[in-house]
Phi, psi and omega in degrees: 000301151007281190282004159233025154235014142001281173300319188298282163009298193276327149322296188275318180245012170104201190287138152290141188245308205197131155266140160245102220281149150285107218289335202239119179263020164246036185261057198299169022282177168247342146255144150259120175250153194244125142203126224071243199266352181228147202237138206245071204303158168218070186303159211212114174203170180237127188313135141193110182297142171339286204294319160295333153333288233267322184283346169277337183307286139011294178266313172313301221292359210246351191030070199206161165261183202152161180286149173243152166279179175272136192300337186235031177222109180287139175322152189285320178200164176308342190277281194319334195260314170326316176288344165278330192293316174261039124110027187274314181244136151271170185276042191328130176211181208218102180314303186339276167319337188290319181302314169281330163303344182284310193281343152284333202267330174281358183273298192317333198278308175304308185303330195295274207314324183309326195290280244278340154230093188307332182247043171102162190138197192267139131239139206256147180212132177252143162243132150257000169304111172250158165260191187211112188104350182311114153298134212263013161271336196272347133338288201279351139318307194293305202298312167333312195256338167296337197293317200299349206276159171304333179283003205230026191305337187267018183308326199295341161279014192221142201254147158242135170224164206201126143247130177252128162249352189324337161251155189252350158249026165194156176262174153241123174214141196225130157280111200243157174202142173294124194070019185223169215259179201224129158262153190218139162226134196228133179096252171217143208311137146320109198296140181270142178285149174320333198261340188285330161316316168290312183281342135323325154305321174278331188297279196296317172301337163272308170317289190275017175288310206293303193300345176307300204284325172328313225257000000 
């Protein structure tokens, strides 16, 4: 996610030098990012309801293939979500809804975070969720329209970045800020210099302990 906002990044606060992952995920930020003389917090999560959570947990540990539930109609119970995950019941789900529970769960996601740094910063939100008909804009549209609203007023201190993984051969990734115009990158990182190569090795390493700790 870093690296491929990287120039912006750099564009507002200056060169990044150095990351520091933060040893305690419930201390927040979840990153320190340095750059020069001023230090930039960054919280990291990943868009996901429990219950979709819990059934990919489920299908890695069973390494099989199999069903997910619907994002936005959770299994009644543990027996029903076995039966979905392992393909006995299906999963009906309804785009309307889906969209919308994602638009709740990302308003709910950003304030938690906004708490965890009051005077500001970066927070990063990854979705691998797919939906059906979906546009690989309409997350950040969605981010778009929450930051903008009269309850987020206090938005202005804080950078959003939104990466879709929801296809496994190109990302979609947008950069929101309240009251600004929304940036967007699509497809794949720009080759990178030896040095931007180290620091992208250390960047995903870090990414995937926080995605790690997420789950």
């Amino acid at each position: 996610m870093l690296q491929i906002w990287q120039q912006s990044l750099k564009e507002t606060f200056g060169e990044l030098t150095r990351i520091n992952h933060r040893s305690q995920p419930d201390d927040p930020p979840d990153l320190e990012l340095i750059f020069g003389s001023r230090i930039v917090g960054m919280e990291h999560t990943k868009l996901l309801p429990s219950h979709v959570g819990e059934a990919e947990a489920w299908l890695r540990k069973s390494g099989q293939g199999g069903g997910l539930p619907s994002i936005s109609s959770p299994p009644a119970n543990k027996e029903e979500l076995r039966d979905i995950v392992a393909g006995i019941k299906p999963a009906w789900s309804n785009v309307v809804d889906d969209w919308k529970t994602i638009f709740d769960l990302l308003a709910i996601t950003l304030r938690k975070k906004m708490g965890g740094m009051p005077g500001g910063g970066i927070i990063g939100v990854v979705c691998d969720l797919f939906v059906l008909d979906q546009s690989d804009d309409l997350l950040a549209q969605i981010a778009f329209d929450i930051v903008n609203r009269i309850e987020f007023s206090d938005f202005d201190k804080y950078m959003l970045i939104v990466l879709n993984r929801s296809t496994h051969s190109t990302f979609y990734s947008a950069l929101i800020r309240r009251g600004m115009d929304t940036s967007e990158q699509r497809g794949n990182p720009p080759p990178l210099s030896a040095d931007d190569q180290k620091l992208l090795a250390e960047i995903q390493a870090l990414e995937a302990q926080l995605e790690e700790g997420a789950e």
